[in-house]
Short mmCIF file of the C-alpha atoms (twelve columns), coordinates in Angstrom:
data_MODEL
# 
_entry.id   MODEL 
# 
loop_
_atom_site.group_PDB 
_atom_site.id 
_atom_site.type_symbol 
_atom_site.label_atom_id 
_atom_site.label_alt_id 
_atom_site.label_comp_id 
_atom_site.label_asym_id 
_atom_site.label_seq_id 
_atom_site.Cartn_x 
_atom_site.Cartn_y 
_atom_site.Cartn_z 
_atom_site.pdbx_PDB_model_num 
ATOM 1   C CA . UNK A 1   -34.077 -0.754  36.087  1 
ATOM 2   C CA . UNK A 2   -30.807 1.251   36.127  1 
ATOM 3   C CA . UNK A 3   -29.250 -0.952  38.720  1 
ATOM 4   C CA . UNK A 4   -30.350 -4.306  36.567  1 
ATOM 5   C CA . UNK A 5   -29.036 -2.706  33.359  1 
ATOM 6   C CA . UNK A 6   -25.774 -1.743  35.167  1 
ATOM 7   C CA . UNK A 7   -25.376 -5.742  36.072  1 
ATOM 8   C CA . UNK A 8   -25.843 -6.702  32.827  1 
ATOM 9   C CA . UNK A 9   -23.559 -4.337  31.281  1 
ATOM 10  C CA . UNK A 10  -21.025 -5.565  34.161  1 
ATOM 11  C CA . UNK A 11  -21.614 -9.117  33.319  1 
ATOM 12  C CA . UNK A 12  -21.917 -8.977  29.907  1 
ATOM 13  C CA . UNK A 13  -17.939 -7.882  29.961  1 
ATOM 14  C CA . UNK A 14  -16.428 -10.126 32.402  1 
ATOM 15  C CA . UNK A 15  -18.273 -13.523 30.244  1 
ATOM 16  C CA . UNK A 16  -16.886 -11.995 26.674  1 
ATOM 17  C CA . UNK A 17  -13.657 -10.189 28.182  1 
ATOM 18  C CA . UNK A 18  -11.085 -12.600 26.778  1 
ATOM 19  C CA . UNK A 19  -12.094 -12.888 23.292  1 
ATOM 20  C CA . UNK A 20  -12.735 -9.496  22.831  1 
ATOM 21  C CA . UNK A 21  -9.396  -8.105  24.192  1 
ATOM 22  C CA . UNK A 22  -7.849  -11.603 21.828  1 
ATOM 23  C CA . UNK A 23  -10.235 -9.496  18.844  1 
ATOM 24  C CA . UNK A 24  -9.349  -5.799  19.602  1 
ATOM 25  C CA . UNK A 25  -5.364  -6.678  20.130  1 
ATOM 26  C CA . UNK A 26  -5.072  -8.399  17.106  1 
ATOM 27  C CA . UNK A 27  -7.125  -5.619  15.298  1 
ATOM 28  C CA . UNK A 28  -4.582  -2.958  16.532  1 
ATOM 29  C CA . UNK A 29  -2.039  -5.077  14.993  1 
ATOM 30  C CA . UNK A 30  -3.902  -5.605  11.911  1 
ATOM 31  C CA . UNK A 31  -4.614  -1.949  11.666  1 
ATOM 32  C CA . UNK A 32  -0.992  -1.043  10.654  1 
ATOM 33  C CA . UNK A 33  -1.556  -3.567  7.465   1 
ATOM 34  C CA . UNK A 34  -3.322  -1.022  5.313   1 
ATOM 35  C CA . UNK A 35  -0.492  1.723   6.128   1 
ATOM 36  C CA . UNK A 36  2.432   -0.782  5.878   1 
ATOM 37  C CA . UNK A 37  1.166   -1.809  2.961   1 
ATOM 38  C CA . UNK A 38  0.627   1.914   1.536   1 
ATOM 39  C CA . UNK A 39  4.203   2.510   2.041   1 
ATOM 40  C CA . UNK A 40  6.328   -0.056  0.995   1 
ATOM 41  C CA . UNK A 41  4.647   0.289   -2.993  1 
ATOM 42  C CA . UNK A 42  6.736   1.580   -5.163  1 
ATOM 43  C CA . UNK A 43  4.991   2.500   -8.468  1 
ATOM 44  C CA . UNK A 44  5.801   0.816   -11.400 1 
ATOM 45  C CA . UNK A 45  8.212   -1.759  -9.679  1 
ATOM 46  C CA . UNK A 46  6.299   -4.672  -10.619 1 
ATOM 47  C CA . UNK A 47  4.547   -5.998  -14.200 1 
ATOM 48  C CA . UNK A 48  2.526   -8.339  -16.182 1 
ATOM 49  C CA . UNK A 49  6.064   -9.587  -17.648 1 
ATOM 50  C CA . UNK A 50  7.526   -10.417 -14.044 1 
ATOM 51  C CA . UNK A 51  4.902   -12.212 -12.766 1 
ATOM 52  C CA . UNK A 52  4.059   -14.239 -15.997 1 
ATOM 53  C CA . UNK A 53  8.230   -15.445 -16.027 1 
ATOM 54  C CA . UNK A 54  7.811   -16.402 -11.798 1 
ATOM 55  C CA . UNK A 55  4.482   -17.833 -12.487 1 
ATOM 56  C CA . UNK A 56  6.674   -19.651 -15.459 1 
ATOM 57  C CA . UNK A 57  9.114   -20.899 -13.136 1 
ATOM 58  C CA . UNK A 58  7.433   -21.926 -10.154 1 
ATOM 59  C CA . UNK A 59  3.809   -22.923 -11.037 1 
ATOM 60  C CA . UNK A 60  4.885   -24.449 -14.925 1 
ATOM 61  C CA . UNK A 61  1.824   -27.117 -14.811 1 
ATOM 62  C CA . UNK A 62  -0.637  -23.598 -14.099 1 
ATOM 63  C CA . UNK A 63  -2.131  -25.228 -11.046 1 
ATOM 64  C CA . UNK A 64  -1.815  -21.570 -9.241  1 
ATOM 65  C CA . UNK A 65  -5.573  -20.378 -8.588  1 
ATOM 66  C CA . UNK A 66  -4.376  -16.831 -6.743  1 
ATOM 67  C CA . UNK A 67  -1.495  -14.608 -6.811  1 
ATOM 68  C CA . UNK A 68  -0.985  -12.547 -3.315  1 
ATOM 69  C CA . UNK A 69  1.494   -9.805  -3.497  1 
ATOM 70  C CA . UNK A 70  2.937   -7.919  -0.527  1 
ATOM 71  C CA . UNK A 71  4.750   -5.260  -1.187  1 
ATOM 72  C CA . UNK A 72  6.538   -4.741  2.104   1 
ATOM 73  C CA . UNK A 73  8.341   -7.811  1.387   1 
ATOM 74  C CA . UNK A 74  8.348   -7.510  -2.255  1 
ATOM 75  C CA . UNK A 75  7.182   -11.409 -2.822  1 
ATOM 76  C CA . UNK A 76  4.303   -12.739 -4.501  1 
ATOM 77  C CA . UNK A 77  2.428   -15.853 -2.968  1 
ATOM 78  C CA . UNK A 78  1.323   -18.168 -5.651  1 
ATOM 79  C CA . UNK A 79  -1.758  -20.503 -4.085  1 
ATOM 80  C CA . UNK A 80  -4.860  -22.428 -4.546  1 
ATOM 81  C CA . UNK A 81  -6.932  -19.560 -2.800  1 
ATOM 82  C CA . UNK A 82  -7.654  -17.371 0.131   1 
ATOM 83  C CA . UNK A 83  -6.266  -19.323 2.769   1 
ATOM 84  C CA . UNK A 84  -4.460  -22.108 1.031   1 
ATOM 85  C CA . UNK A 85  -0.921  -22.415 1.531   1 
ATOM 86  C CA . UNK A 86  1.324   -21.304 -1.339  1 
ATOM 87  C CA . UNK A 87  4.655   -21.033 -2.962  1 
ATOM 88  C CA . UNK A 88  6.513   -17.684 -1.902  1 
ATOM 89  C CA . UNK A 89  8.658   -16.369 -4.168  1 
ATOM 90  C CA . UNK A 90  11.305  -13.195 -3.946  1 
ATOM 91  C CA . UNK A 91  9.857   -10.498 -6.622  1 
ATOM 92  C CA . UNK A 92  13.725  -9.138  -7.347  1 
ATOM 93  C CA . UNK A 93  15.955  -12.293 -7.179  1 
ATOM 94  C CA . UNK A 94  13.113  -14.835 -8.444  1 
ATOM 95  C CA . UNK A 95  13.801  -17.289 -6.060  1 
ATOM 96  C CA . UNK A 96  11.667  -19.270 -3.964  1 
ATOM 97  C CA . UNK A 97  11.706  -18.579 -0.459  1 
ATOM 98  C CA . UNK A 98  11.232  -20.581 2.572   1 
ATOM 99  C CA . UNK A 99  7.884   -19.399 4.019   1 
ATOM 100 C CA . UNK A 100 6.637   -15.473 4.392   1 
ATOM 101 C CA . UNK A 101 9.036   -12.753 6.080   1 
ATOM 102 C CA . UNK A 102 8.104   -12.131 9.918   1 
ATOM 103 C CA . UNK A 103 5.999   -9.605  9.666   1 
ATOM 104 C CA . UNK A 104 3.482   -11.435 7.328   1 
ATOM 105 C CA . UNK A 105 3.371   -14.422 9.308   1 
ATOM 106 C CA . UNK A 106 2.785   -12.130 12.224  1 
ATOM 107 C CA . UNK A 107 -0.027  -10.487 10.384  1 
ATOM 108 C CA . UNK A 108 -1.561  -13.836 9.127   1 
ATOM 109 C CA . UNK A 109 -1.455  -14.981 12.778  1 
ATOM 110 C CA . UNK A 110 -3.114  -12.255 14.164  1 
ATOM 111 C CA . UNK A 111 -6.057  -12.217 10.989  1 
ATOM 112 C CA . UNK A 112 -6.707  -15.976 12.227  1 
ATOM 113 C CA . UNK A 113 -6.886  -14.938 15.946  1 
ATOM 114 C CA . UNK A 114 -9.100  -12.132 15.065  1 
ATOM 115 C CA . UNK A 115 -11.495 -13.946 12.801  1 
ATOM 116 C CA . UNK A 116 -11.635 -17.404 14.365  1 
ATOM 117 C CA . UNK A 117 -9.181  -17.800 17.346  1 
ATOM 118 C CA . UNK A 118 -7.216  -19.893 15.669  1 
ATOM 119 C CA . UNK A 119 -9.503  -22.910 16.971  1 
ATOM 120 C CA . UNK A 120 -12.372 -22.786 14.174  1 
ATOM 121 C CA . UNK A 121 -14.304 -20.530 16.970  1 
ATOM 122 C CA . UNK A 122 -15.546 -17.791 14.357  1 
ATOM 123 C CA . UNK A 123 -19.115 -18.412 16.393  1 
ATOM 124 C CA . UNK A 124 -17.703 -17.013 20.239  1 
ATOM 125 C CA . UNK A 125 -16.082 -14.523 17.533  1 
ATOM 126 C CA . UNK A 126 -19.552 -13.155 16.332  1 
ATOM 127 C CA . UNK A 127 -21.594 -13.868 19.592  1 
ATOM 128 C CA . UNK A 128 -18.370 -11.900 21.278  1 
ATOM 129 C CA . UNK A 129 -18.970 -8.658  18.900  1 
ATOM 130 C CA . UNK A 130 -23.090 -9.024  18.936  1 
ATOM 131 C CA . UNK A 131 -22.159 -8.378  22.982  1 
ATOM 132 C CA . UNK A 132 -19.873 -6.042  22.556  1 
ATOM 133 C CA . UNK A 133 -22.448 -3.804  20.803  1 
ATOM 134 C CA . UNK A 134 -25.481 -4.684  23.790  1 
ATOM 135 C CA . UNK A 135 -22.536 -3.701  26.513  1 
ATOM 136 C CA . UNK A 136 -22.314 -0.234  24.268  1 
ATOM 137 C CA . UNK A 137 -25.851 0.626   24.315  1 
ATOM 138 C CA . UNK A 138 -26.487 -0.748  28.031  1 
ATOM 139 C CA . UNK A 139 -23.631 2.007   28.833  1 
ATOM 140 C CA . UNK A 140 -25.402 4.856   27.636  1 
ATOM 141 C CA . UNK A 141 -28.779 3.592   29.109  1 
ATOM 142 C CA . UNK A 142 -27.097 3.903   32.719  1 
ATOM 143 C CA . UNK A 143 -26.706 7.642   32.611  1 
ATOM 144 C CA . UNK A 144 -24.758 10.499  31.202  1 
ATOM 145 C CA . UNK A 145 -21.507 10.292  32.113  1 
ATOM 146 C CA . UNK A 146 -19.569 11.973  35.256  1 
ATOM 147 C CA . UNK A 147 -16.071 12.635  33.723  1 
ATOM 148 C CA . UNK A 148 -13.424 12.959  37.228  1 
ATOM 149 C CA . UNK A 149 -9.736  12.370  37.588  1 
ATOM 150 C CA . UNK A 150 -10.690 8.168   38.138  1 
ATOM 151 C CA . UNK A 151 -10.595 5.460   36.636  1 
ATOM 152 C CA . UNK A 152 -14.521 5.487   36.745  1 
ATOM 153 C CA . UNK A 153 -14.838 9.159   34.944  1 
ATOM 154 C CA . UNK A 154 -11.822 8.010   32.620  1 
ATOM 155 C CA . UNK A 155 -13.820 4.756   31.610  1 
ATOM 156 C CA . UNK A 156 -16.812 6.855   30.999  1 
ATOM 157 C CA . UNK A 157 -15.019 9.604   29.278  1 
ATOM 158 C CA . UNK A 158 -13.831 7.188   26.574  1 
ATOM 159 C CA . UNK A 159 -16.788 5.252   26.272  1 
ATOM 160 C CA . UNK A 160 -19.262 8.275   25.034  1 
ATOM 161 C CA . UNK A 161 -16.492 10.248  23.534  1 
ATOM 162 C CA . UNK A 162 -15.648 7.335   20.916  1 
ATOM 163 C CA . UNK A 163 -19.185 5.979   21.145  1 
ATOM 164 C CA . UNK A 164 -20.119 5.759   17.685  1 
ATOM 165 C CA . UNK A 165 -16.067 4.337   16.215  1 
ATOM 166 C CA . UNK A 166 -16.840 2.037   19.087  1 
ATOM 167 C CA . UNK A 167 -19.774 0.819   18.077  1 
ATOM 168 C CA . UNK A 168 -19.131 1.431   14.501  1 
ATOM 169 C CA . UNK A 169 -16.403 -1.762  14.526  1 
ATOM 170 C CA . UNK A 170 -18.668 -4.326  15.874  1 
ATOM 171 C CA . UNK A 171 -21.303 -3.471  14.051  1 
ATOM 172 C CA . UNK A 172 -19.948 -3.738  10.462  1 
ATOM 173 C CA . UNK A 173 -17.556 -6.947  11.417  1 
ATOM 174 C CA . UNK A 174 -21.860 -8.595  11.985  1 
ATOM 175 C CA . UNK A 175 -22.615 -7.020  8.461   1 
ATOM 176 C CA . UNK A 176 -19.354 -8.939  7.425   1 
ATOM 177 C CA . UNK A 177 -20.502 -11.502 8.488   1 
ATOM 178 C CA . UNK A 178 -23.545 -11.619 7.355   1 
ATOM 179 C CA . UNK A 179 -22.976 -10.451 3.941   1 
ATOM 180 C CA . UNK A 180 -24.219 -7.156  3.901   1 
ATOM 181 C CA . UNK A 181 -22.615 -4.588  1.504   1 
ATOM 182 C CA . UNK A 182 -24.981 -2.151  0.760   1 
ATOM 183 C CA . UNK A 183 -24.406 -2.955  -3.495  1 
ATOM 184 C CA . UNK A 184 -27.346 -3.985  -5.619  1 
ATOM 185 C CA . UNK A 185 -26.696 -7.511  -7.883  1 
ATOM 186 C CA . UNK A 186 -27.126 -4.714  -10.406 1 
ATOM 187 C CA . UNK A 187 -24.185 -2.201  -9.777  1 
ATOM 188 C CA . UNK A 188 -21.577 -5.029  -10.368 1 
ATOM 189 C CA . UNK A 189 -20.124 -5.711  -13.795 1 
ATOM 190 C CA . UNK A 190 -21.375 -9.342  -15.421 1 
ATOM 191 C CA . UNK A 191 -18.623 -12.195 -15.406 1 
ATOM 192 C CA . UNK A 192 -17.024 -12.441 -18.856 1 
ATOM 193 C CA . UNK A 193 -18.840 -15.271 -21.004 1 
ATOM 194 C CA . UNK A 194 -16.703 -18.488 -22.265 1 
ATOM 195 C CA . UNK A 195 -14.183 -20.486 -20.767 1 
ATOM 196 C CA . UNK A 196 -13.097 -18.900 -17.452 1 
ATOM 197 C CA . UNK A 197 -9.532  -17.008 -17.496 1 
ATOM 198 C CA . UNK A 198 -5.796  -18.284 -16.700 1 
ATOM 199 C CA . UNK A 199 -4.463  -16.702 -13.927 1 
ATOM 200 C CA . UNK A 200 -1.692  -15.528 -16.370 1 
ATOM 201 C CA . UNK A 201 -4.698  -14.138 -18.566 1 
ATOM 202 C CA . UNK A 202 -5.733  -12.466 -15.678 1 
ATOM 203 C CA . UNK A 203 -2.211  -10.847 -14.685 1 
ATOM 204 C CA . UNK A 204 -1.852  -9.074  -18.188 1 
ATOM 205 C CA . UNK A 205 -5.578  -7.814  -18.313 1 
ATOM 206 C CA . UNK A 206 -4.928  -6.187  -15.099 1 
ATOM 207 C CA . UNK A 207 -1.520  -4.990  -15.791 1 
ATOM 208 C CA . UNK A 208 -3.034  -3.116  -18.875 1 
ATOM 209 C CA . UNK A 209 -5.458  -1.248  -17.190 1 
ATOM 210 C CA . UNK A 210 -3.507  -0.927  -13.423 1 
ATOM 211 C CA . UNK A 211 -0.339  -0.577  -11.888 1 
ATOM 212 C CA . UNK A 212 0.528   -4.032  -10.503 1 
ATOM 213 C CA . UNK A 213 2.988   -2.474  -7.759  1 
ATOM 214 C CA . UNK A 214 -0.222  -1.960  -6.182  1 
ATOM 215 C CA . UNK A 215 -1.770  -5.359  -6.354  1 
ATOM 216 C CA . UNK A 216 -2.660  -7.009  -3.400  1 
ATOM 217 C CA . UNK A 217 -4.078  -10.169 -4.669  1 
ATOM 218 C CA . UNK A 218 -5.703  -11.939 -7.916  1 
ATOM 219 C CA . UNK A 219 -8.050  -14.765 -7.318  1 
ATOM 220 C CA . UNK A 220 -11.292 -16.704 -8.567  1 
ATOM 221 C CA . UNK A 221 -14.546 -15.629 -6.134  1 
ATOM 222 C CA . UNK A 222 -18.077 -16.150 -6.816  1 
ATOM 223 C CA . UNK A 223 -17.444 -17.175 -10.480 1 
ATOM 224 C CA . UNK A 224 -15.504 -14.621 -11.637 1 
ATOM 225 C CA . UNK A 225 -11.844 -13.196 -11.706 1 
ATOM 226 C CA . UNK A 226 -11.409 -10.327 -9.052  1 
ATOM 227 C CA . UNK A 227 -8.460  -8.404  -8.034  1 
ATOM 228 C CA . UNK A 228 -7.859  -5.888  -4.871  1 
ATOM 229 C CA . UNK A 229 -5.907  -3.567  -5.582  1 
ATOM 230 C CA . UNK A 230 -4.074  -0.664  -3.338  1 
ATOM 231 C CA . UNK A 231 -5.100  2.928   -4.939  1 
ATOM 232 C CA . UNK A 232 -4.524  6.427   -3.156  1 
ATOM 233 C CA . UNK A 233 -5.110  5.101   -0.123  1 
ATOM 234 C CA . UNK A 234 -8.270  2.654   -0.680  1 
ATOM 235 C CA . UNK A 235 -8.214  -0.874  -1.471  1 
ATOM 236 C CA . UNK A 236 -10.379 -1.219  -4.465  1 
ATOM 237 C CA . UNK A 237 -11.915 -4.328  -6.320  1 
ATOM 238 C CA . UNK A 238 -11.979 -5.095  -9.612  1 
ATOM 239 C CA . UNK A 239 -14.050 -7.703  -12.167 1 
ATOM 240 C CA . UNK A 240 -11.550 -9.054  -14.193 1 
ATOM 241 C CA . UNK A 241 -12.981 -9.865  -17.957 1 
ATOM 242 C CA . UNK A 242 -12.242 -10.242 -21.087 1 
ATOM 243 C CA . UNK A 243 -12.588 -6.543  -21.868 1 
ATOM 244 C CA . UNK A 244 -10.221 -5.373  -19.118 1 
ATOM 245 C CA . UNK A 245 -10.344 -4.340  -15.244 1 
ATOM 246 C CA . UNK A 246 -14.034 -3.045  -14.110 1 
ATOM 247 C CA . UNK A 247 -14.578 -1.534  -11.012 1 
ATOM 248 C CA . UNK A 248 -16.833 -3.703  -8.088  1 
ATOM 249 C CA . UNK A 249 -19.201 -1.465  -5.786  1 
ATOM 250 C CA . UNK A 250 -17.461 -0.878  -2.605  1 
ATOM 251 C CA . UNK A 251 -18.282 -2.879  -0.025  1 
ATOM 252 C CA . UNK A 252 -18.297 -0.212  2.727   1 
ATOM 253 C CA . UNK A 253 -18.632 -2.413  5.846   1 
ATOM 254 C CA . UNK A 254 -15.533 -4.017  4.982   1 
ATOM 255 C CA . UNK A 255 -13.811 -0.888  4.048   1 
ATOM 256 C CA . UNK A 256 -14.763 0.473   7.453   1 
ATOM 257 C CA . UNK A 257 -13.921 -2.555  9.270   1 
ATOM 258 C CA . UNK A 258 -10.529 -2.864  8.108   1 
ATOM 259 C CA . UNK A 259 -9.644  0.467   7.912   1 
ATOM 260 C CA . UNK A 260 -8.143  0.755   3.965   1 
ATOM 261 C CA . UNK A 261 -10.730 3.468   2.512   1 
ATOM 262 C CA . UNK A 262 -8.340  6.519   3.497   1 
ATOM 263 C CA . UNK A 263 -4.831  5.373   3.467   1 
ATOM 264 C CA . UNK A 264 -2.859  6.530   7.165   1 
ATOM 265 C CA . UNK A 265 -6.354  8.348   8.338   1 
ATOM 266 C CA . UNK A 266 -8.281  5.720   8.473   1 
ATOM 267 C CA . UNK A 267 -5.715  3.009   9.441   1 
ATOM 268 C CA . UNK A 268 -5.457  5.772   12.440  1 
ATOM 269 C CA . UNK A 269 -8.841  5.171   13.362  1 
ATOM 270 C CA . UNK A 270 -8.683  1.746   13.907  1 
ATOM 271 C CA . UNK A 271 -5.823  2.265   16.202  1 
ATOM 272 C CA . UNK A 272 -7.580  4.712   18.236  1 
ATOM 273 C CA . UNK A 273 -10.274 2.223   18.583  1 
ATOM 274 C CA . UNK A 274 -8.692  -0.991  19.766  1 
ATOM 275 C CA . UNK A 275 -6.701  1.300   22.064  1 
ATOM 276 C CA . UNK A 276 -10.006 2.647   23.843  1 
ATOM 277 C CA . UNK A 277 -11.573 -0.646  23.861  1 
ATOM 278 C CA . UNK A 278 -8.770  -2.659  25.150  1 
ATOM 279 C CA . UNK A 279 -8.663  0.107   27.375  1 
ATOM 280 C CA . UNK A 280 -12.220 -0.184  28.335  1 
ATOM 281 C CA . UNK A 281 -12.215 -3.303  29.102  1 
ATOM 282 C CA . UNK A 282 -9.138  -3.065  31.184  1 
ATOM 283 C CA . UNK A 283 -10.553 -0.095  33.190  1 
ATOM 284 C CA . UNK A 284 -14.152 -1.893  33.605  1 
ATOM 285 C CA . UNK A 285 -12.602 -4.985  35.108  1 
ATOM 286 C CA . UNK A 286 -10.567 -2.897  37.287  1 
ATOM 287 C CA . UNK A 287 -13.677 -1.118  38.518  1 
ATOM 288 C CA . UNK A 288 -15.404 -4.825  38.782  1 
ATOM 289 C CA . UNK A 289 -12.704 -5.755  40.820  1 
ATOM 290 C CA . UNK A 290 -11.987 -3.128  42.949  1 
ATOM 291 C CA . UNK A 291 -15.699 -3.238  43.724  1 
ATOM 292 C CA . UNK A 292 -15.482 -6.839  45.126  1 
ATOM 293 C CA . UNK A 293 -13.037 -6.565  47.110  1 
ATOM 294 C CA . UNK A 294 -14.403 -3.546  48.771  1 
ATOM 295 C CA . UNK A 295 -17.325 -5.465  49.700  1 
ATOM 296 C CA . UNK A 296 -15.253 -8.045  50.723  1 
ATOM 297 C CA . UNK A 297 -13.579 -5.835  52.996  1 
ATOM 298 C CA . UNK A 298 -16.452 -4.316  53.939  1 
ATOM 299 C CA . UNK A 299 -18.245 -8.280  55.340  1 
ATOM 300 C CA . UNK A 300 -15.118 -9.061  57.217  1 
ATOM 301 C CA . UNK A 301 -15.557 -6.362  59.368  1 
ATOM 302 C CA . UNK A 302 -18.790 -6.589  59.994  1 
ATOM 303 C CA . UNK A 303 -18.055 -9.925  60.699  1 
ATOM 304 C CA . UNK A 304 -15.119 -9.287  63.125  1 
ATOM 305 C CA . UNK A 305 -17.207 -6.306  64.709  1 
ATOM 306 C CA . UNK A 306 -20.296 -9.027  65.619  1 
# 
């Protein structure tokens, strides 16, 4: 049994290796977002008045359904959704500028590799982490580790040291997936009745109650107004009605999985665990490898010596 589960553990990594190390490089990158982010707001910099006069200027026939801020760049992204393409505008000169700064288009391409692969693939993404967590629990069937100075006793050092952050990522990106936040229909605050809100309607309820410097985005989901928002370290959502900003139940698996519930801390964790799975995998192929062409070795001499 131990020598079965040991194959498929092997086997399991070698079929899925690509698009998990694709998924767990793009998540270190992404897990520098939250802490980027963090930094770069300056409190108070931005208001209701601002955005109203570049939502004014560049979206005059209102056809803007979201407003994405990023405050490392200080522009706002005015768009038809999550998604959509949009105008980018400078927050300080209000100007329009010619696409997103580096950084955010490296960020957006690395979200798209991490979520999909860039080729509408989001199914190898999930049936990628559903293995990842079998290969996790098929390693601690095969024994208690024996931690020596090798790449074998590193590999398993790593793998039961971070076992539960290690399993911990997989396993909420699958409640992600599936929609799983732990909130009852009942802890979230009803949609505002009558005609749904302008986005510019929007923007001054939520500068009333919050510091927009902090905004991350404004958009229409599910039938209601909702806005993220960057707050002492957490990104927190928000029902915008008619009576002001109203706090969402957190949707822990996402909080997790992203890393944005403790500011630098948790942003810290996610580091540490793309490094030890990218490193897992790298040290388990090694292993796989090594192995093989040991035995390799190992039939060419019995060959020669017949």
């Amino acid at each position: 049994m131990k020598l079965l589960i040991r194959k498929v553990h092997r086997w399991l990594a070698i079929v899925f290796a690509l698009p998990l190390l694709v998924a767990f490089a793009t998540a270190l990158l992404l897990s520098f977002e939250p802490w980027i982010v963090e930094r770069a707001i300056q409190p108070g910099s931005l208001d209701a008045a601002t955005i109203r006069t570049l939502l004014a200027a560049h979206d005059p026939a209102g056809q803007a359904r979201a407003v994405v801020f990023r405050s490392y760049d200080r522009t706002i992204t005015l768009g038809s959704g999550r998604g959509g393409a949009g105008i980018v505008v400078d927050v300080d000169s209000g100007q329009a500028r010619a696409g997103p700064s580096p950084l955010a288009k490296a960020l957006g391409i690395a979200r798209g590799l991490h979520e999909t692969l860039l080729v509408d693939a989001r199914w190898l993404v999930v049936a990628s982490t559903g293995a990842m967590i079998v290969i996790a629990i098929l390693g601690t069937l095969m024994g208690w580790p024996r931690i020596t100075a090798t790449v074998s006793g590193w590999h398993q050092a790593f793998a039961w040291g971070l076992l539960p952050l290690i399993v911990l990522s997989p396993l909420t990106a699958l409640l992600m997936w599936a929609g799983i936040t732990f909130a009852t229909p009942a802890e979230a605050p009803r949609a505002s009745s009558g005609p749904p809100m302008t986005l510019a309607e929007g923007i001054d309820l939520v500068g009333r109650d919050r510091d927009l410097s902090s905004l991350v985005w404004l958009r229409p989901q599910g039938g209601r107004l909702l806005a993220r928002l960057a707050e002492e370290g957490e990104y927190r959502l928000y029902a915008v009605t008619r009576e002001g900003t109203r706090a969402m139940p957190r949707n822990w698996p996402r909080l997790w999985h992203e890393g944005n519930f403790a500011g630098a801390w948790s942003a810290a964790m996610n580091v540490v665990v793309s490094l030890a799975v990218i490193g897992l995998l790298g040290t388990g192929l090694w292993i796989w490898l090594r192995r093989r062409v040991r035995m390799r070795v190992q039939r060419l001499g019995k060959r020669a010596a017949a």
